[in-house]
C-alpha positions as CSV (number, residue, x, y, z in Angstrom):
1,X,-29.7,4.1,-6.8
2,X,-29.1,4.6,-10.7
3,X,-25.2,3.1,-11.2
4,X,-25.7,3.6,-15.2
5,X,-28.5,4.1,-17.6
6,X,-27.7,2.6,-21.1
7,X,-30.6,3.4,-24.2
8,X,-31.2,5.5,-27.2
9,X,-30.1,8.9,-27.5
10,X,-33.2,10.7,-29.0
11,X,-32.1,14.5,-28.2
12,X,-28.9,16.2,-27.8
13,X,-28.4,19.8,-26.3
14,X,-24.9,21.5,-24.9
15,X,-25.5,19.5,-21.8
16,X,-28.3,17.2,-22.0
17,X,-28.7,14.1,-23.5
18,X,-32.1,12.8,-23.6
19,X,-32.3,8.8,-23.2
20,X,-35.1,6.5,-24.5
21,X,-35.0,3.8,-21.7
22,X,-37.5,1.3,-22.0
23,X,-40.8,3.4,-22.4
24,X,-39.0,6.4,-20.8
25,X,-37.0,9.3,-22.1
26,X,-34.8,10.0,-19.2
27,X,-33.3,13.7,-19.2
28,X,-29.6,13.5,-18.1
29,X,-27.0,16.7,-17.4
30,X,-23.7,15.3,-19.2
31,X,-20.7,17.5,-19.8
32,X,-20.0,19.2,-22.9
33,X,-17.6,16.6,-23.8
34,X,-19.9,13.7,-23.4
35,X,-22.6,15.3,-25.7
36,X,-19.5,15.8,-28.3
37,X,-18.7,11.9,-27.5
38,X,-22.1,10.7,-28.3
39,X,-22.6,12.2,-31.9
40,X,-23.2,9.9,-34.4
41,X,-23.8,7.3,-31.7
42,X,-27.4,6.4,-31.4
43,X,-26.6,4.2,-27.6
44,X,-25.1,5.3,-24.9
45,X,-24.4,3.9,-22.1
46,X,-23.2,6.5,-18.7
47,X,-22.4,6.2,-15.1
48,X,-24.9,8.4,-13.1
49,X,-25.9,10.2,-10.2
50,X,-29.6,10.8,-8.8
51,X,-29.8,14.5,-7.0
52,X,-33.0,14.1,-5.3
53,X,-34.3,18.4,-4.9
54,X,-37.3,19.9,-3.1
55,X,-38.9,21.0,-6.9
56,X,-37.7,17.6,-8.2
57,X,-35.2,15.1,-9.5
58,X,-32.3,15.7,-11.3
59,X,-30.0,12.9,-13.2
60,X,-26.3,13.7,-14.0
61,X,-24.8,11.3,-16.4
62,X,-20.4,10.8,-16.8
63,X,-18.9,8.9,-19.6
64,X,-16.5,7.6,-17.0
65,X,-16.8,6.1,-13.1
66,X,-14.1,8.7,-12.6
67,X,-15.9,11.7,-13.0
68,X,-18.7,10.7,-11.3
69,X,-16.8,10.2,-8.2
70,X,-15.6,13.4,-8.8
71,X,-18.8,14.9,-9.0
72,X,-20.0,13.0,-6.0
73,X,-16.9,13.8,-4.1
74,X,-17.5,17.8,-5.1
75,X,-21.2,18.0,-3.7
76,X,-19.8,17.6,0.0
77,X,-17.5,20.9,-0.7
78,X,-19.6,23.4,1.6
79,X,-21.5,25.9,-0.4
80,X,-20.4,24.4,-3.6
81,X,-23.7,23.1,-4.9
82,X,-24.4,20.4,-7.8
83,X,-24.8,23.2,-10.5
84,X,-20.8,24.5,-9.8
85,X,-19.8,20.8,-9.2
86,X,-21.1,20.1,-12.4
87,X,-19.4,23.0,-14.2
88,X,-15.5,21.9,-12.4
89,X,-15.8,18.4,-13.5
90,X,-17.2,19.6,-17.5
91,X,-14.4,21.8,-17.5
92,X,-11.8,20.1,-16.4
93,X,-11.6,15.8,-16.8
94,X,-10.9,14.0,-13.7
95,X,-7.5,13.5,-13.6
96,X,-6.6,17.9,-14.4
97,X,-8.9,18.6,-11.5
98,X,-6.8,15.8,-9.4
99,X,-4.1,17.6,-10.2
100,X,-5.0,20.9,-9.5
101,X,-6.1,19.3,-5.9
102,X,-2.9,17.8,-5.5
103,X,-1.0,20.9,-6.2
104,X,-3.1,23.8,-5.0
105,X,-3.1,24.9,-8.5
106,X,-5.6,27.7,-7.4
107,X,-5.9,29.5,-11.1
108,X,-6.7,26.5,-12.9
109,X,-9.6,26.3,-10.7
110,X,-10.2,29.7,-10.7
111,X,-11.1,29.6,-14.5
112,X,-14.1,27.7,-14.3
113,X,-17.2,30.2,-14.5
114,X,-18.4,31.0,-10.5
115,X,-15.4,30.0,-9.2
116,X,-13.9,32.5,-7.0
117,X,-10.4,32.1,-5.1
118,X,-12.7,31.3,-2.0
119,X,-14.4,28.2,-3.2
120,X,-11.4,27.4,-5.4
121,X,-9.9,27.2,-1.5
122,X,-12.4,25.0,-0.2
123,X,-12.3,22.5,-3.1
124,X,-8.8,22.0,-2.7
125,X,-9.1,22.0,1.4
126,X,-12.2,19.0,1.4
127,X,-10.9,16.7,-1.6
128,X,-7.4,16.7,-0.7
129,X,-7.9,14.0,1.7
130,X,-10.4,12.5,-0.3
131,X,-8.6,12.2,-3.9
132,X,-6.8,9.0,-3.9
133,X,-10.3,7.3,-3.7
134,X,-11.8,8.9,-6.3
135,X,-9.1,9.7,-9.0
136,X,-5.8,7.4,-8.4
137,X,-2.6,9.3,-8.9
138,X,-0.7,8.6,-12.1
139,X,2.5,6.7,-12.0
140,X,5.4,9.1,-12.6
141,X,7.0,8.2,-15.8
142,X,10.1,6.3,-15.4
143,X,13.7,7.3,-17.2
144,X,15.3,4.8,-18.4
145,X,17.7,4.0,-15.1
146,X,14.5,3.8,-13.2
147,X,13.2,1.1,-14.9
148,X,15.9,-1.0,-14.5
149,X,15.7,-0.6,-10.9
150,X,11.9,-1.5,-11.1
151,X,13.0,-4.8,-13.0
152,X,15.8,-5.8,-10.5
153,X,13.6,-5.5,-8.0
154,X,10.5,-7.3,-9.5
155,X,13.0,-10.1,-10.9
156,X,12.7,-13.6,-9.7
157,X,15.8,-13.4,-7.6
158,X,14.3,-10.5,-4.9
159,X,10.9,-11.4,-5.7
160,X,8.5,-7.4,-4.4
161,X,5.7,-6.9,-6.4
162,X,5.3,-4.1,-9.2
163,X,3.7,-1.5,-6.4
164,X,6.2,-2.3,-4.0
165,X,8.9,-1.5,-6.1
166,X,8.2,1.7,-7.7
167,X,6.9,3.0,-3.7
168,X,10.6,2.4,-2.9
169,X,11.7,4.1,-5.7
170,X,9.4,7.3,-4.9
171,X,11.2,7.4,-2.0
172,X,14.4,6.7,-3.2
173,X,14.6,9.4,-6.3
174,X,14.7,12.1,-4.4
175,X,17.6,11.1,-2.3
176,X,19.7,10.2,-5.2
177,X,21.6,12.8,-7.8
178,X,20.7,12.7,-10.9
179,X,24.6,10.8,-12.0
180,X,24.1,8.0,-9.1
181,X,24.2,4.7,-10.7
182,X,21.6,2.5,-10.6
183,X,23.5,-0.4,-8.2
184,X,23.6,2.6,-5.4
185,X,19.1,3.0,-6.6
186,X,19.1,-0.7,-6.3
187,X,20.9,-0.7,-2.6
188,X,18.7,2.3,-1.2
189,X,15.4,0.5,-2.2
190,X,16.7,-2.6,-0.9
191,X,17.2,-0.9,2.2
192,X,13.5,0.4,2.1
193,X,12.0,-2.8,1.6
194,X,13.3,-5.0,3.6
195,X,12.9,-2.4,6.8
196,X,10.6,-3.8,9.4
């Protein structure tokens, strides 16, 4: 399989770039964004994806690993296709349409040309399970008690690693008012952590 192609752009369209590999000029679908990227750039280098058809091949290129998972992950939606899988993950960069997943944010979906409420459905249905593979959620931003909870607990003296730390504290927050001090924080992740 084709991981990435990486040569000399020698055309640009609205979503094609064509690549001068070796003696080859490869013809690759890339988002809108990716053409924008590549201007002024005579390289490139993209992560890709081979869609083998009945009437031929087709190569989709991603500036990131990211959205090509995404894409990937999008052509086992039922009845979604490559051609509207393409279109979600040029319209929206990996980590919106994670979102919108993650939330059943149906109108954000919805905006994307050809997708009805239906589909939007279905996407959100198949890659829920599927997301944390392909697009790792972002870390919530911490307030400024909350970090001092994630240093006690990563100091030398209890010893839990970063990830450990701030999974307690996911499940901590919501347990604690906004006014609790951070000792109590400290004391309730504790508790967390050192269950069996």
């Amino acid at each position: 399989m084709l991981e990435t192609i990486e040569g000399t752009v020698v055309e640009r369209g609205e979503e094609i770039l064509i690549v001068q590999v070796g003696g080859f000029g490869l013809r690759l679908w890339v988002p809108p964004r990716t053409v924008a990227d590549t201007s002024g750039k005579a390289s490139v280098r993209v992560f890709t994806h081979l869609l083998v058809r009945d009437d031929g091949y087709e190569v989709y290129g991603f500036a990131t690993r990211e959205e090509r998972e995404m894409f990937v992950g999008l052509l086992a939606v039922p009845q979604l296709g490559p051609r509207l899988a393409f279109r979600l993950v040029s319209a929206l960069p990996p980590e919106e349409l994670a979102t919108a997943v993650r939330t059943g944010n149906l109108s954000v979906l919805n905006q994307v040309k050809g997708i009805g409420a239906r589909t939007a459905q279905r996407v959100i249905v198949e890659l829920s399970g599927r997301l944390a593979k392909m697009v790792p959620p972002t870390p919530t931003p911490l307030g400024e008690k909350e970090q001092v909870v994630i240093r006690a607990l990563t100091s030398k003296a209890l010893g839990f690693s970063e990830p450990e730390a701030r999974k307690a504290l996911d499940t901590v927050r919501p347990e604690c008012p906004d006014d609790a001090p951070v000792e109590e924080m400290i004391r309730r992740a504790l508790g967390i952590l050192s269950a069996p």
